[in-house]
Every structure is written in structure tokens, then in C-alpha cells.
N, C-alpha and C positions, 0 to 999 in steps of 0.2 A: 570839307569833302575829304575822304578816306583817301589818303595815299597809294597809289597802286605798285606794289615791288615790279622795278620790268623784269620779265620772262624771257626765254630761250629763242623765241619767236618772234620778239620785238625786235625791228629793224627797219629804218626808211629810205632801204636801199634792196628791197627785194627785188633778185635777180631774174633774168628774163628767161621764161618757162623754155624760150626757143634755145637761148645759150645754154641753157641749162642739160637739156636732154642731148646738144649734139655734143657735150662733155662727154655727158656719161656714158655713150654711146661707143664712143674712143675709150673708154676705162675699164680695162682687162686688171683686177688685184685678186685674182683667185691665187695664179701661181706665186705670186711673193707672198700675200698672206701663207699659203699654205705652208712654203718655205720658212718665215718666221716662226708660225707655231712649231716647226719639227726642231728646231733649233731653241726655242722656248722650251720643249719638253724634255730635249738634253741636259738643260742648265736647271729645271725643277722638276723632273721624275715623276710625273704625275701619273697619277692610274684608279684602278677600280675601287667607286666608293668617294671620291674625290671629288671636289666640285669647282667648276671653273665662273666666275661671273664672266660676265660678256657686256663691255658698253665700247655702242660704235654708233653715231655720227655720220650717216650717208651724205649731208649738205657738205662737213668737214670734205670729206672725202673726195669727194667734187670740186673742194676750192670754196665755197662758199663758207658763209658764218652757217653755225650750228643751229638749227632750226627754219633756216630759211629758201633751205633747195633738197627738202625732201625725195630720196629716189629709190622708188621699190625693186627697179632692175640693182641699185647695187647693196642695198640690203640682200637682197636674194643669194647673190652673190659670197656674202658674209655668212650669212647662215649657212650656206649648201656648204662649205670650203670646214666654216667649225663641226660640225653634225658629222661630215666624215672626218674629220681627226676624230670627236667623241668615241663614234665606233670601232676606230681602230687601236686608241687606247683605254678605254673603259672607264675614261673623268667626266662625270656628267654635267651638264652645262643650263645656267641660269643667265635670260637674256634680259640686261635691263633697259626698261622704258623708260623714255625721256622724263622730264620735271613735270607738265600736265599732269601724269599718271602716279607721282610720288616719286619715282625711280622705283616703281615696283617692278617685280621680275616675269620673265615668262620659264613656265619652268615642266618637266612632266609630273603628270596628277601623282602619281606611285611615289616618286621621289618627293614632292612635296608630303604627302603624309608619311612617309616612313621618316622624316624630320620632323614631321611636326609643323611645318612651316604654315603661318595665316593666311589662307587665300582668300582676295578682295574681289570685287565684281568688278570688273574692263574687260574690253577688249581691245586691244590694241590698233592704231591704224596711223598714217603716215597723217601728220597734227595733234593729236595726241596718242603717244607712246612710244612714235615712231618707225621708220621703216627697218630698222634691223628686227625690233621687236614683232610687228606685226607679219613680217616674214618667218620667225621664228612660231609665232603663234599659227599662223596657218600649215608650215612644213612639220612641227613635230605633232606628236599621235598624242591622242590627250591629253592636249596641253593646256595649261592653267594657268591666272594671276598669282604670286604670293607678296605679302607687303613687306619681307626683309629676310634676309638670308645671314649667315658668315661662311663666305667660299673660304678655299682651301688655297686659290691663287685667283689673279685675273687679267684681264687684256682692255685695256681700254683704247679707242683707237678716237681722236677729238675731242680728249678733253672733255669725256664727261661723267668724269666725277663718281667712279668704281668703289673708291673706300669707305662708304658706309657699310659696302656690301662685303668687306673682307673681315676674318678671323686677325685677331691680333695676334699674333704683330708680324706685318708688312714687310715684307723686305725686296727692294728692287731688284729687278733681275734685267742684266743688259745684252741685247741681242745686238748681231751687226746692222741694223738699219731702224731707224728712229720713226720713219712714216709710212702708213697705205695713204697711197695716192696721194693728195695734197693732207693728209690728216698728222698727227701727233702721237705718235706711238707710247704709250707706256705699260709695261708688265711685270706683273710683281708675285711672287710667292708668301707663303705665312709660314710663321713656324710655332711651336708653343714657347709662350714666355718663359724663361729662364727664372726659376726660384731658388730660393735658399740662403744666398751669400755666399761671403767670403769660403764657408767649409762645403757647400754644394759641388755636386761631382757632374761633370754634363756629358764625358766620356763614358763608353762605354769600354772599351781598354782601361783606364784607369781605376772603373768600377771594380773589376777584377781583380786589380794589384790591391782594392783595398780589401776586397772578400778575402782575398787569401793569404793579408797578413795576419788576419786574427780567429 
């Protein structure tokens, strides 16, 4: 018999629907998210044209293992809080879905073709793709599957597994507080890889002093 890999979902200790909802119910992370990403955006300057991936873990967030306390009120939550940073600084944002779905992204239609990006048929839903994605997919205007991105930075908030989706190369960026809710905060920017060697100039000041020695 075929081996089965276990999944995100696999647990034999799923939590009880009743504990679960009166969690979430007590779980206000709009204003500290929100506060994190403005402080994330001081430290990597993002803006129009730029693209942010998005992976976040409602179960995490909640306390639970990842996959196993799915919650569309705090999905909701995530998405409404990133959508208005989006707008008000012009990085547009790709939300990724759980392992079920590939870790394919939700993303808008316009933006997906002006990249190029492969769009797959799903739709997202708390079980497969998850509840940050599927609140993404129903709040933004034309919104679409794509099966693989390279952002410009991203937020992963549970530990789930953002760097396939990032431009190389990585680099971490540390904010004052490490979690939403009970989750795992981590955020990273890209930059372009450094070429040349030893005689490669990466300065812009310096490029200058060499234009105008000769």
C-alpha cells in the first residue's frame, strides 16, 4: 500500500469547535498587525509596483496547530487590515493558500497578467486554501488563482512556508514583536543578488568617484 505524506490537517487532537470560536471571539489583532506592517514598511520602503506575499495561519493564530481551527472571522480580519495598508501604499499583494491548494496564491486578475503569472482553477475555502486566502478571494475585485509568484518581500505569520514565493535573495527584516496572536511572526524583504567580484562596485557614491577618475 502507497504511503500517504501527512498534511497540514492531520491531527488527532482536533480542537473543540466550542473552544475554538469563544477564542476567536476574544481575538482583536487588527491594531497590532496593523502596527507591525507600518513598522515593516519603515525598515523595507515598499511601494508602487511591488509585491507583498501574504501567508497566515488563522488556526496558528488562535493557538491551535495549523490546519486544524480554521477561522473566517480571523481571516477576515487579516485581509481587511493588509488591503488597507495595500492602498495606502501602492505594494500589491498575493495571498497564499494552504498546502491542499499547492501554496498557490490569490492574487488580482490585471496584476496577474501584467506578470505573466499561471493561473490555476480553485477557489479557495477554509479546508482547502484556507481562511486567510478565501477571505482574500472573496474581498478583492477580480480576484484570481496563480500557481507561483517572486514577491518583492513578505509576512508570514504560522509558519507557513512564504519562500518559495519570494525573489532571491531573502533577507530578514526584524520588527519589535515576533507574534499575532498566538502565531510566529516572520518578515523578510529581497534585494537583487550582488555580481561581479572582487572588482564589482555596489555603491552608487563610489560609482561616481570611478566615472570621474578617468
Amino acid at each position: 500500500m502507497e504511503r500517504m505524506l501527512p498534511t497540514e490537517s492531520d491531527s488527532c487532537d482536533h480542537p473543540s469547535p466550542q473552544v475554538v470560536d469563544r477564542q476567536q471571539q476574544n481575538l482583536n489583532i487588527a491594531e497590532p498587525l496593523r502596527a507591525i506592517l507600518d513598522e515593516f514598511q519603515q525598515l523595507a520602503c515598499l511601494g508602487t509596483g511591488q509585491v507583498l506575499v501574504v501567508g497566515a495561519s488563522s488556526s496558528e493564530v488562535a493557538g491551535q496547530r495549523i490546519g486544524t481551527a480554521t477561522s473566517m472571522a480571523i481571516g477576515q480580519q487579516i485581509v481587511d487590515i493588509f488591503l488597507q495598508w495595500s492602498s495606502e501604499t501602492g505594494c500589491q499583494l498575493a495571498f497564499q493558500c494552504c498546502e491542499h491548494l499547492n501554496r498557490a496564491l490569490v492574487v488580482n486578475r490585471q496584476l496577474a497578467m501584467t506578470h505573466g503569472w499561471q493561473e490555476v482553477s480553485a477557489i479557495p475555502v477554509p479546508g482547502a486554501g484556507g481562511a486567510v486566502a478565501a477571505a482574500a478571494y472573496r474581498k478583492m475585485s477580480d480576484a484570481c488563482l496563480v500557481s507561483a509568484i517572486a514577491a518583492d518581500a513578505g509576512v508570514d505569520i504560522g509558519d507557513t512556508l512564504i519562500g518559495m514565493h519570494l525573489k532571491p535573495v531573502a533577507v530578514p527584516v526584524r520588527v519589535s514583536v515576533q507574534s499575532i496572536g498566538h502565531a510566529h511572526l516572520v518578515l523578510a524583504r529581497t534585494r537583487p543578488p550582488l555580481i561581479g567580484g572582487m572588482r564589482a562596485v555596489y555603491s552608487r557614491e563610489e560609482a561616481e568617484k570611478r566615472w570621474l577618475a578617468k
